[in-house]
C-alpha positions in Angstrom: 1.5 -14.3 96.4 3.2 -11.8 94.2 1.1 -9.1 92.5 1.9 -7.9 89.2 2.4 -4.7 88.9 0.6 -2.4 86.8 3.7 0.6 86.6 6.4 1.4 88.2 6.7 5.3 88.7 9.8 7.2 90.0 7.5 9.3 92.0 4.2 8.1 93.8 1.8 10.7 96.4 -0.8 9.7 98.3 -3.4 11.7 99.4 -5.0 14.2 97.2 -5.3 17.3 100.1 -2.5 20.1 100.1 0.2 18.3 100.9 0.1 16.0 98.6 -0.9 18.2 95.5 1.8 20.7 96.8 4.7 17.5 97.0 2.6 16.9 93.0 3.4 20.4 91.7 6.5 21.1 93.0 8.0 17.5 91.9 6.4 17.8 88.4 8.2 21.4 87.8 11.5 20.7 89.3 11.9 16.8 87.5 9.4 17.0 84.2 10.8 14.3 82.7 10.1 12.6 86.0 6.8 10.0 85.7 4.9 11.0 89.1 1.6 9.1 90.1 -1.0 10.8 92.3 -3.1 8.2 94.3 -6.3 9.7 95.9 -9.5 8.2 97.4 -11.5 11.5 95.7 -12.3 12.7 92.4 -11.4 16.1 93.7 -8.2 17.7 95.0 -7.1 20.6 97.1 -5.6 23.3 94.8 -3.7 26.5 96.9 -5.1 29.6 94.8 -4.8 33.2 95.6 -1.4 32.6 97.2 0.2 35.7 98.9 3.6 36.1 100.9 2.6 38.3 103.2 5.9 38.5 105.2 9.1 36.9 105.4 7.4 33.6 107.1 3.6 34.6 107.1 1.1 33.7 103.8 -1.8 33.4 102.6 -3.8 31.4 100.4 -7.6 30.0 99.3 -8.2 26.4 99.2 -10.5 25.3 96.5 -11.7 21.5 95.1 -10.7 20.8 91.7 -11.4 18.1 89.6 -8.0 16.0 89.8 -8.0 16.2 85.6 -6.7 19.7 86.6 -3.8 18.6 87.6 -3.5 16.1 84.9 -3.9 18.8 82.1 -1.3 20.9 84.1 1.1 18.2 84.2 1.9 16.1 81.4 4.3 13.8 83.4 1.4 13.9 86.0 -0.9 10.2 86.4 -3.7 10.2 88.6 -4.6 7.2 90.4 -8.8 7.5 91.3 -8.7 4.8 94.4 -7.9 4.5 98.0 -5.1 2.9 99.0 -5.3 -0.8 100.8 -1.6 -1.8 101.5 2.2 -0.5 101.1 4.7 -2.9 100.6 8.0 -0.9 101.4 10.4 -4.0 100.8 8.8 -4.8 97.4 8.7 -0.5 96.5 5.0 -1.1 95.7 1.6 0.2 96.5 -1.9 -1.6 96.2 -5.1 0.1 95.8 -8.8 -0.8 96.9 -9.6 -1.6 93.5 -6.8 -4.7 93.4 -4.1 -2.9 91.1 -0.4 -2.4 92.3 1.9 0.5 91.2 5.7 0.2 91.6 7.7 3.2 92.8 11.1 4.6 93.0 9.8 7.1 95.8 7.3 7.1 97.4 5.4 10.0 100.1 3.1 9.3 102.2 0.2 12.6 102.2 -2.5 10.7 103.5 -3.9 13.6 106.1 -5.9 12.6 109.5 -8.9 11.3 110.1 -11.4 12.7 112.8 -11.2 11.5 116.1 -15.1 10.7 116.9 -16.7 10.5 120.1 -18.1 7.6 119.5 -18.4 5.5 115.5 -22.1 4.1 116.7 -24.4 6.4 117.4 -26.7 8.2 114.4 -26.8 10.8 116.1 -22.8 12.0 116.6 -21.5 14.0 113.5 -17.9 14.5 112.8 -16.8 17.4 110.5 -14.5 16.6 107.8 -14.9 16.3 104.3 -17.2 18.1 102.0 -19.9 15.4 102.3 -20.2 15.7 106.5 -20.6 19.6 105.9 -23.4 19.2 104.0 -25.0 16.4 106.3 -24.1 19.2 108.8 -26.6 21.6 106.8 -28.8 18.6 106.3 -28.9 17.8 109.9 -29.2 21.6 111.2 -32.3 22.8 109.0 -34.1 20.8 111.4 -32.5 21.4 114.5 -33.4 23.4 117.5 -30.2 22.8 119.7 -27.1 20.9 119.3 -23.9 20.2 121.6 -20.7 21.2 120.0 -17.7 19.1 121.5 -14.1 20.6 121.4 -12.0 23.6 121.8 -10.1 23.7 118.3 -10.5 25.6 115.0 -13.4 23.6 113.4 -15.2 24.5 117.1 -14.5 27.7 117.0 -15.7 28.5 113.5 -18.8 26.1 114.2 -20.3 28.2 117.5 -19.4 31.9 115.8 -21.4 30.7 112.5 -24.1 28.5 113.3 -27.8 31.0 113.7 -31.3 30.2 114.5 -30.0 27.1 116.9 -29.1 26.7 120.8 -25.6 25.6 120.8 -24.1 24.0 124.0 -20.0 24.2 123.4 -18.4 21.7 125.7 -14.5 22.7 125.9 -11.9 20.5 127.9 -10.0 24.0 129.0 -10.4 27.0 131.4 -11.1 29.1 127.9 -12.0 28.8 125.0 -9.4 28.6 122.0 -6.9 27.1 123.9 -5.3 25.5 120.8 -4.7 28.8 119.8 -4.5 31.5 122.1 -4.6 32.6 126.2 -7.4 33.4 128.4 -6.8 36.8 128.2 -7.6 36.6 124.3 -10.5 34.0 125.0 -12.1 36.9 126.9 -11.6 39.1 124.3 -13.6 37.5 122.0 -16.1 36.3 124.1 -18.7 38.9 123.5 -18.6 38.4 119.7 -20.7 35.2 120.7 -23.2 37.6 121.9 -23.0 40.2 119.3 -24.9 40.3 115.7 -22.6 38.9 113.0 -21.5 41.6 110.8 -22.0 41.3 107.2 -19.1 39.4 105.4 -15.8 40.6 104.3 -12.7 39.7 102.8 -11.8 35.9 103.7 -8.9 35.4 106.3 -7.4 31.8 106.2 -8.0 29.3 109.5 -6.2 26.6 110.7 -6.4 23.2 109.6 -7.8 20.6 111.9 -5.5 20.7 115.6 -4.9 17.4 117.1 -7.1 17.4 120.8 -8.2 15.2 123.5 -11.5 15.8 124.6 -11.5 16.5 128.1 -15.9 20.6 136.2 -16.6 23.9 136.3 -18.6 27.0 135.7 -20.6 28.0 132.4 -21.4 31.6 130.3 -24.8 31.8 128.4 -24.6 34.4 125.2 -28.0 35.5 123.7 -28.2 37.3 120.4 -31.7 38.2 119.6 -31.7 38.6 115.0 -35.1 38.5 113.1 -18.1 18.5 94.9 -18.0 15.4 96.6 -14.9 14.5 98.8 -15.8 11.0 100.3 -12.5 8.3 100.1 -13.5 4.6 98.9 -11.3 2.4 101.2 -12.5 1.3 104.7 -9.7 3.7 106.7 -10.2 6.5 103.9 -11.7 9.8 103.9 -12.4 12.8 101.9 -9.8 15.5 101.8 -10.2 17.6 105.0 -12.2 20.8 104.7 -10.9 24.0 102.8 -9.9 27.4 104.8 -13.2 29.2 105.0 -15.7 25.8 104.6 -18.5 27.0 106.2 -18.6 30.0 103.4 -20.2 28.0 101.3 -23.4 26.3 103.2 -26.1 27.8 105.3 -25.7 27.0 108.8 -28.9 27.9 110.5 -31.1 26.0 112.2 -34.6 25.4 112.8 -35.6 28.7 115.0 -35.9 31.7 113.2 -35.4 34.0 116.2 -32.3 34.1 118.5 -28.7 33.1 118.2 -27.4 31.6 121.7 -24.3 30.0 122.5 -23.9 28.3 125.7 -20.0 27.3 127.1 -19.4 24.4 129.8 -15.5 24.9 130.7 -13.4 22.1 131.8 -15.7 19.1 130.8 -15.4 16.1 128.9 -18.3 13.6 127.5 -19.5 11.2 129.9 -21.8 9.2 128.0 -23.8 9.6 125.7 -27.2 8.1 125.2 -31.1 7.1 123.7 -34.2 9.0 125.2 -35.0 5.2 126.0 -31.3 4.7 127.9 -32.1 8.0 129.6 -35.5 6.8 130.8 -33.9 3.5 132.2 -30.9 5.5 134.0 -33.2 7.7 135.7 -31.1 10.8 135.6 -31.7 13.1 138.4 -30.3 16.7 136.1 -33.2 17.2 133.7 -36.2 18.5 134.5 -38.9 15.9 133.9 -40.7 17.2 131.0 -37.0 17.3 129.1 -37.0 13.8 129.5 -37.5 11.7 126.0 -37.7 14.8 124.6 -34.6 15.1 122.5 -33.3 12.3 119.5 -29.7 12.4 122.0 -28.7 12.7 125.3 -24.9 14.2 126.4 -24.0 13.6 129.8 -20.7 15.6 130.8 -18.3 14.9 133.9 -19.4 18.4 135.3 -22.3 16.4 136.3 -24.9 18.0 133.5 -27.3 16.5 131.2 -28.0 17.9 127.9 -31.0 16.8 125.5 -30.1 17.7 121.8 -30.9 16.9 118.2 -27.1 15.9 117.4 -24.1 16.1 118.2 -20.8 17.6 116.4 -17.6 15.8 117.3 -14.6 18.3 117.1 -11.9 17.2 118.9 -9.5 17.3 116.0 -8.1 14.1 114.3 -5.2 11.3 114.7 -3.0 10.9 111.7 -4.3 8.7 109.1 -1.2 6.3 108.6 -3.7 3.1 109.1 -3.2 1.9 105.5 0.4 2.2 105.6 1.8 0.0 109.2 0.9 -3.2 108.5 3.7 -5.3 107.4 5.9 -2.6 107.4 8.4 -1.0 109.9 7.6 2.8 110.5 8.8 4.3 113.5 5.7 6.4 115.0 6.1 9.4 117.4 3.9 9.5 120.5 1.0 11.5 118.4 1.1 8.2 116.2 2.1 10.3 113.2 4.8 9.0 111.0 8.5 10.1 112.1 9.9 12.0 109.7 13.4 13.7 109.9 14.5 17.0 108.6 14.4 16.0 105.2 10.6 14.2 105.6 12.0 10.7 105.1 10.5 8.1 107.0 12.4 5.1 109.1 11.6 3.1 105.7 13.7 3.9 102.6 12.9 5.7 99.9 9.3 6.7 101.8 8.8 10.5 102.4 5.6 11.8 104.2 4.2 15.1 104.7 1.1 16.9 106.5 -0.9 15.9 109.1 0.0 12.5 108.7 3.6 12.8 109.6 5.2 14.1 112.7 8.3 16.5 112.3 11.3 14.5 114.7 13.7 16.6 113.9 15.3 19.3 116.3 12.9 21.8 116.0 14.2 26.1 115.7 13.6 27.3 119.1 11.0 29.4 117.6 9.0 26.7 115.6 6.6 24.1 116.7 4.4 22.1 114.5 0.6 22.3 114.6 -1.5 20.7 111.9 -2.0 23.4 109.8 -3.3 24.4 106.5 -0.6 26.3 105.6 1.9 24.0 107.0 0.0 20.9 105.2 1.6 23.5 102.2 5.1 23.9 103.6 5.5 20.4 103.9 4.8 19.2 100.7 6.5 21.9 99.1 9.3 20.8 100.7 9.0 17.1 100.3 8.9 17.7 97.1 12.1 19.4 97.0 14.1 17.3 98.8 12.3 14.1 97.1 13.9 15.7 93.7 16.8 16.9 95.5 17.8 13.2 96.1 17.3 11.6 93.1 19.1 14.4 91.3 22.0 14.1 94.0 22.0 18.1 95.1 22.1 19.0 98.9 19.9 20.6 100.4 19.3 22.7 103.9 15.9 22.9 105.7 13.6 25.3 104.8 13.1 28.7 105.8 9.8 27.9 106.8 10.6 25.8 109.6 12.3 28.9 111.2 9.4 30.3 112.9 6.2 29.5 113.4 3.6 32.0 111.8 0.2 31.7 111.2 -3.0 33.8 110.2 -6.7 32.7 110.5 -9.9 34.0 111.2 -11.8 33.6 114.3 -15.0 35.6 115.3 -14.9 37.9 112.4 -11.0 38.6 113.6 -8.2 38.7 112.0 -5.7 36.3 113.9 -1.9 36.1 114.0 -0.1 34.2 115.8 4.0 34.1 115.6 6.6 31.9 117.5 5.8 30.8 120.8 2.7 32.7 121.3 1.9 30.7 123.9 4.9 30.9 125.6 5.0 27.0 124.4 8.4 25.1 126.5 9.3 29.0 128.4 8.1 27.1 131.3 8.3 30.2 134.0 11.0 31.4 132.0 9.2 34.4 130.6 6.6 37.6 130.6 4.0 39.1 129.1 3.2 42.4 127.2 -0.7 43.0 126.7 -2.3 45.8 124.6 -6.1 45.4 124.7 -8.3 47.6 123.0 -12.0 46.0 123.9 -14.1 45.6 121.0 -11.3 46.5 118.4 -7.8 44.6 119.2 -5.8 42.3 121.5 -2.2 42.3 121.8 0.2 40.1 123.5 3.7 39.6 123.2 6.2 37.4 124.5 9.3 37.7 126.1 12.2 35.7 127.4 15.4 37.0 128.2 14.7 40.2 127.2 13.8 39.1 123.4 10.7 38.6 121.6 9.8 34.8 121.0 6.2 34.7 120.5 2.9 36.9 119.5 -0.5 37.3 119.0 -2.5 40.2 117.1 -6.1 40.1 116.8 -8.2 42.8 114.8 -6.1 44.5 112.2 -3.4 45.8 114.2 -0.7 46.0 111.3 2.2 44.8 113.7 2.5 41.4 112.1 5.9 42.1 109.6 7.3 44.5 112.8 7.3 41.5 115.0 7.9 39.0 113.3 11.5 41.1 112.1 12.1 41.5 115.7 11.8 37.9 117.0 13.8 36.8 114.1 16.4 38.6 114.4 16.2 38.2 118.3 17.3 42.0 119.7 18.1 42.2 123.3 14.9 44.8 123.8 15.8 45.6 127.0 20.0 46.3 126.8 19.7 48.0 123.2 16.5 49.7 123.6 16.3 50.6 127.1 13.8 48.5 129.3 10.7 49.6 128.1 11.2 49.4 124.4 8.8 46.0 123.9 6.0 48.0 126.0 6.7 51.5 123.7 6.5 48.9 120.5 2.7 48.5 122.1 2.1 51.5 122.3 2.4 52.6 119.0 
C-alpha cells in the first residue's frame, strides 16, 4: 500500500527544538537554492537569540518560542510542516505525518528531542516537566499546594527546589548529594545553604542545562527553613512539545499555597517505592505516618529509605529517554545502550541518507579525551549546527573534519543564583583513580575545583563569578605539564590568584 507523496524535498528536519531549527538555519544559508522541509508537532519553535562566544569552546545564548512563520519569512527555501510525525520509511526516502500526508526526501535528520521519563503514566497526581503546557499546569497545580515531593537530582530538579516559595518541598535524590549530574559533594555542600537563604532579587540570566538523562534511584536527610513574608504540546501519540527553554521558570510564578515560609527538605540515596491513593494508604496500613496524616494528602510517596510522604503532587524529574519511538519501526537503526540513535562523527545514522542530532541521538564516535556528551542546551545547538554542515557538506561533495566543539566539553548554567562552569572532565569522568584534586572554596561567595591527571588540567568547575573560565579552559586545551614547566605547585598558585 504505497502512499503518494505529497513532495519530495532535498532536505527534511524533524523536530522543531534547537537542534533541529539550528540543522534549519544553517542548511538554508549554506544551500539556498536547496528545498528544506521543517516537520514539527508545535506551532512554535526554539529560536537561539542573544548568542555570545564567550571563549574559545564556551557560549551563551537565550532560548525563546517563535511562531514557526519566523522561520518561514526568514527562509524563502524554508517549508514548514505543522504535524507530528507517525512513520519513516528509510528504504522508500519518505516520511508520513499524523495528519496522513507523506513527504519524499533526499536527506533526511532526525531532531526529534527526548521525552520525560515519568514515574509512573497513571496517576493524576504525578507531573512531569517538559513543555510549555506542563509548566503552566505546574503553576496551575502549585497555587494550591501546600507541599509537594520533587523526584530527581538533575537540572530541571535543581532549578525546581531553589525557585519554588510559599510550599514544603520534599527533594528525593538517588545520590549522596545533590547535583550529582553536574558537580561533586564538595560543590553540593557549597550550595546547600542557598536552600536556606532568602532569594536575592533577580539578575542577569545565566543559561542551564538541558534536560540530563537519569535513573531514579537509604540514608540520612537535611531540613532548610527560610522564613519570607505559547503553547508547545505535539499532536502524535509519542509526541511532545519542544523541551523547555534556558531560564523556564522566569516566566511563571512558582509559589504555592502558604504565604509564609520557604522549606526544602532532601532524602539522599532514595528511590520511589510506590506510590499511592489516601484509600490505598488506608488499606496498606503503613506504620511511618502519624495517624492524623493519614487520608490527609490527594498522594502518597513511599521511598525505599523506608519513609512515607503525603503530598498534593508529585514532579517527576528524572530526565528523559530519547524520543526515537516514531522512527524504529520498520526500519534498521542501530541504538546505543541509552537507546539514542547511533550516530557517527559526521551525525549519520546506520540508515542512509538519515542524519540525527540532539538528545535524540547518541554521539558513537571516539570521543576527544576531553569531551563527553550530556544532553545539553547548548549542545542540542552544536549538533545541529553541525548536521547541518555536514548534511550540505555531502550533497555538495566537500570534506569535512569534526567540529571544534566536540574538543572539550564546556558548559555554563545557573544553579542557586550561581554562576556555573563546568569544563572537561570536571568530574574526573573515566580518570578512574588516575587523578587529584585542587579546591578553592570561598563559603558564601565561590567554589573552585580543578582537575588533574598526569600533571595536566583535564577538567573544572567555577561557581560564583570567579573569572577563571577562559584561563582554564587555555590550559586544559593546550594540555601543559603544570608540574615539569611550572614547578609543582603551579595549578595550586593558579588558585590562588
Amino acid at each position: 500500500m504505497a502512499a503518494v507523496v505529497e513532495k519530495t524535498f532535498q532536505f527534511v528536519i524533524v523536530g522543531g527544538g534547537i537542534a533541529g531549527v539550528t540543522c534549519v538555519e544553517q542548511l538554508s544559508s549554506q544551500i539556498p537554492s536547496a528545498e528544506v522541509a521543517l516537520i514539527t508537532a508545535s506551532p512554535q519553535i526554539k529560536a537561539v537569540t542573544n548568542y555570545k562566544q564567550v571563549s574559545q569552546t564556551l557560549e551563551e545564548f537565550d532560548v525563546e518560542e517563535r511562531p514557526s512563520s519566523v522561520l518561514e519569512e526568514k527562509f524563502s527555501n524554508l517549508t514548514v510542516i505543522q504535524s507530528a510525525v507517525k512513520s519513516l520509511h528509510t528504504q522508500s526516502h519518505s516520511v508520513e505525518t499524523a495528519d496522513g500526508q507523506v513527504f519524499g526526501y533526499e536527506k533526511l535528520c532526525i531532531c526529534s528531542g527526548g521525552r520525560p521519563k515519568l514515574l509512573t503514566q497513571e496517576n493524576p497526581h504525578v507531573l512531569g516537566i517538559r513543555d510549555t503546557d506542563s509548566a503552566q499546569e505546574l503553576q496551575k497545580r502549585l497555587s494550591n499546594a501546600k507541599r509537594i515531593v520533587v523526584v530527581g537530582n538533575g537540572g530541571i530538579a535543581l532549578e525546581l527546589v531553589y525557585e519554588v516559595e510559599g510550599c514544603e518541598v520534599i527533594w528525593a535524590v538517588k545520590d549522596k548529594a545533590i547535583g550529582n549530574t553536574f558537580f561533586d559533594a564538595g560543590a553540593a555542600q557549597f550550595l546547600i545553604p542557598s536552600l536556606e537563604a532568602e532569594k536575592p532579587e533577580r539578575d542577569a540570566l545565566v543559561k542551564r542545562s538541558r534536560y540530563t538523562t537519569e535513573e531514579p534511584a537509604v540514608g540520612t536527610s537535611h531540613t532548610f527553613t527560610a522564613d519570607r513574608n505559547p503553547r508547545g504540546l505535539g499532536v502524535g501519540p509519542t509526541e511532545s512539545g519542544s523541551a523547555l527553554g534556558p531560564d523556564w521558570h522566569e516566566g511563571i510564578a512558582l509559589r504555592g499555597a502558604e504565604q509564609v515560609s520557604r522549606r526544602v527538605s532532601v532524602e539522599y540515596q532514595c528511590e520511589v517505592e510506590k506510590i499511592f491513593t489516601s484509600e490505598e494508604l488506608l488499606n496498606s496500613q503503613q506504620q511511618t505516618l502519624e495517624p492524623e496524616n493519614a487520608g490527609a494528602w490527594p498522594v502518597y510517596i513511599q521511598l525505599t529509605n523506608g519513609k512515607t510522604f503525603g503530598c498534593d503532587f508529585v514532579v517527576s524529574a528524572t530526565g528523559v529517554v530519547p524520543n526515537t519511538e516514531p522512527f524504529l519501526h520498520g526500519n534498521k537503526f542501530a541504538l546505543a545502550d541509552d537507546a539514542g540513535l547511533r550516530v557517527d562523527e559526521h551525525m549519520m545514522t546506520s540508515e542512509p541518507d538519515v542524519y540525527a542530532a540532539g538528545d535524540v541521538c547518541t554521539a558513537c564516535w571516539e570521543h576527544s579525551a576531553l569531551w563527553q556528551q550530556m544532553r545539553l542546551w547548548t549542545q542540542a545547538r552544536q549538533m545541529g549546527w553541525y548536521a547541518g554542515r555536514c548534511m550540505a557538506a555531502h550533497v555538495l561533495s566537500e570534506p569535512i573534519e569534526l567540529d571544534f566543539c566536540f574538543e572539550l566539553f564546556s558548559h555554563i548554567t545557573k544553579f542557586f543564583n550561581y554562576k556555573v562552569v563546568l569544563l572537561g572532565k570536571f568530574n574526573g569522568q573515566g580518570l578512574g583513580s588516575n587523578h587529584e584534586l585542587l579546591v578553592r572554596c570561598t563559603k558564601g561567595h565561590e567554589y573552585v575545583k580543578v582537575v588533574l591527571s598526569g600533571g595536566r588540567m583535564v577538567g573544572a568547575v567555577l561557581i560564583g563569578e570567579t573569572d577563571l573560565e577562559e584561563t582554564f579552559e587555555n590550559l586544559i586545551l593546550n594540555q601543559m605539564d603544570l608540574t615539569r614547566t611550572h614547578g609543582s605547585s603551579s595549578a595550586q598558585k593558579t588558585l590562588q590568584q
